[in-house]
N, C-alpha and C positions, 0 to 999 in steps of 0.2 A: 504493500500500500504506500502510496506517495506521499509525504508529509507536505500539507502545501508551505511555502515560505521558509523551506528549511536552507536555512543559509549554507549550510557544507553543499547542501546538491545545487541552489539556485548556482553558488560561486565557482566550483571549484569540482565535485562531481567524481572525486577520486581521479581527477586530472593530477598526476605529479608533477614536480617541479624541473624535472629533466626535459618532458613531454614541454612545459612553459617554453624552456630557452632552444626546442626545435623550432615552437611555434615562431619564437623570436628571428631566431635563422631564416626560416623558411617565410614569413614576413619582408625582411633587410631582402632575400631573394627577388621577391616580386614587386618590392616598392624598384629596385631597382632594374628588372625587367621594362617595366611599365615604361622608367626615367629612358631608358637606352632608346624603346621604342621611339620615344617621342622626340627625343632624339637625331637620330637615325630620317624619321619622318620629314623634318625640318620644317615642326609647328614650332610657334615659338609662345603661344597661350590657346588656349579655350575657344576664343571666340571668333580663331578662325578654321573651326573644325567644322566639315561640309560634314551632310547627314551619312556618308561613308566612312568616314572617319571615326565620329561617334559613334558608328558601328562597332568598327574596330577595338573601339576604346573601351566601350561595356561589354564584348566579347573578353577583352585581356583583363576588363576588374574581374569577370565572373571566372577568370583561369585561376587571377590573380590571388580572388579570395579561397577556392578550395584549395590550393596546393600552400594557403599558410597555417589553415588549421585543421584539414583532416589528415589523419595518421597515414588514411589507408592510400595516399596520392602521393607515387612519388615524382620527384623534382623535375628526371629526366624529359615526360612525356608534355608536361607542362610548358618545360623549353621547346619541345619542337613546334606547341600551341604559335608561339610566341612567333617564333623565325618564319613559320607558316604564313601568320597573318603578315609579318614583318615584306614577305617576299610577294602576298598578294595585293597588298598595300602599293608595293610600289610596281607592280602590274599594271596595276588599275591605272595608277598617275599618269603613267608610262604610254596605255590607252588614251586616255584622255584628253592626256597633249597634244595629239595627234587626229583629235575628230570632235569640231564643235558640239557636234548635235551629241554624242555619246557625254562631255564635259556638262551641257544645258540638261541632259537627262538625270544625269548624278547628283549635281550641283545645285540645280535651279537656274534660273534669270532675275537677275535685280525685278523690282518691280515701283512702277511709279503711284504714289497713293495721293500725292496731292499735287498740285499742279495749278499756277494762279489763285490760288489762295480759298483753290475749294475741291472736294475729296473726287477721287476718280473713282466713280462708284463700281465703276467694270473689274476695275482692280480691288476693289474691299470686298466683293462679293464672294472672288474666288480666295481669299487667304481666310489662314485659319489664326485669325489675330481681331478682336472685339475692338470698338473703336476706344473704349476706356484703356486700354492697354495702350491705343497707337498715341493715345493722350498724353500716359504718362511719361513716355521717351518722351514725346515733345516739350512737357512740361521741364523735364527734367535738361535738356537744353535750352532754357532760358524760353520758350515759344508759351506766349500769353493766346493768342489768337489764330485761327490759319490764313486771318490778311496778312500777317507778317512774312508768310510762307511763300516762295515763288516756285520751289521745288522741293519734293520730300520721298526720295527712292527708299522701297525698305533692298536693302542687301542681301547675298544669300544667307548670311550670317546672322540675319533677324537685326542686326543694327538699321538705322535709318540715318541716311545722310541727307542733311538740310540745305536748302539753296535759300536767301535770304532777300527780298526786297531791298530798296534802296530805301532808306527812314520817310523819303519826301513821297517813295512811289508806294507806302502799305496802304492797303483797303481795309474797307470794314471784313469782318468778321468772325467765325463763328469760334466761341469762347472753348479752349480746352482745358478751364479750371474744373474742379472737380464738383460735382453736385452742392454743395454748400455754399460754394460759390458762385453756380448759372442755376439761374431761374429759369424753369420750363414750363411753357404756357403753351395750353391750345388756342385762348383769347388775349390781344394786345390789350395790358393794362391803359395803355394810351400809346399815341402818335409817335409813330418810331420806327426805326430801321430794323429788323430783327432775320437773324439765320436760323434756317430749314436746319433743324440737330441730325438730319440725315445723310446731306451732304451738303449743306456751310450755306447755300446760297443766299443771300442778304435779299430782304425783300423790304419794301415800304409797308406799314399795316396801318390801319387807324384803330385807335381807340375801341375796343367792342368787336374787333373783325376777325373771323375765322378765316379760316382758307387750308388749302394742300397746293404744294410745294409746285409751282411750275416746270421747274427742273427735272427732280427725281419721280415726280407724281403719284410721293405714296404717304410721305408725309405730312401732318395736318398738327405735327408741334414745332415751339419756336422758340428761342431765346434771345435776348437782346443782344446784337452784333458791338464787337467791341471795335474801335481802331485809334488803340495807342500806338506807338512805336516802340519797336522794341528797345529796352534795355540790354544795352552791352557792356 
């Protein structure tokens, strides 16, 4: 019968201390596997690892982590995991260099999501990114509004790189602060400029007036269009 909470089994489980410092070995083994891969690869962080890569990379944690703590895994088979991936790794690159269409298959294509200072809806539809997400990158590089935006590629890398209006040329529009900050209305409080929260477009509304979106023609909410300039 199991004792629950029993600390000798939760911790330790008649694991000995010899058994500890293989684990420790064979640990230093696979942190340093992993290091050579990437290495050898010639990434130089994270975030420029295409979805093959990351492939690679959670096949070698998942080598990584049996062969540091189960007994019955030995080292040798582990290495070949490794050289394996290491040799089809650079197969692939090897392909890739060598045929766009195989490189745009693997990889992806940049993708452009804003464009004049309002969302490219053909492109938000097909990604798998909610517009509160594309907010917060934006947020997070200093972007109050997407009138301040003249161009916004997402990367294949999931980063977004900004193209910036000139301070004299930003238009109104549509607020990327987060809900506590934009008021969403289906009726204009009063006379005012206000952006389609579907894709940005800036519309005149009066006081009391509904409407859907002439643009996108699906939405019928609104917030009030901003056009500060940006802080730099």
């Amino acid at each position: 019968m199991v004792t629950p909470f029993d600390p000798a089994r939760l911790f330790f489980n008649d694991v000995s201390f010899a058994f500890l410092s293989e684990v420790a070995l064979r640990t230093a083994f696979a942190y340093i596997a992993v290091f050579l891969f990437l290495k050898f690869s010639g990434r130089r962080g994270v975030r420029q690892l295409s979805l093959f890569e990351l492939v690679v990379i959670l096949t070698l944690g998942s080598a990584a982590g049996d062969v540091s703590f189960y007994e019955d895994v030995p080292v040798v088979p582990v290495a070949m995991v490794f050289t394996t991936l290491l040799i089809l790794y650079r197969l692939t690159t090897f392909v890739i260099a060598r045929s766009k269409r195989i490189e745009a298959w693997m990889d992806g294509k940049p993708v452009t999501v804003i464009e004049d200072g309002l969302y490219k809806l053909d492109s938000l539809e097909g990604l798998n990114m909610s517009s509160s997400e594309l907010f917060m990158e934006l947020r997070q590089k200093g972007v109050e509004h997407l009138g301040q935006v003249r161009l916004a590629i997402l990367e294949t890398d999931g980063d977004v790189s900004l193209y910036f209006f000139e301070p004299e040329d930003v238009r109104p529009g549509l607020s990327v602060l987060p809900p506590a900050h934009r008021k969403v209305v289906e009726e204009a409080p009063s006379n005012g400029l206000y952006c389609c929260i579907r894709c940005g477009l800036p519309t005149q509304l009066q006081a009391g007036q509904r409407g859907t979106c002439s643009r996108c023609k699906k939405s019928d909410r609104w917030t009030e269009a901003l056009s500060r300039q940006r802080v730099q």
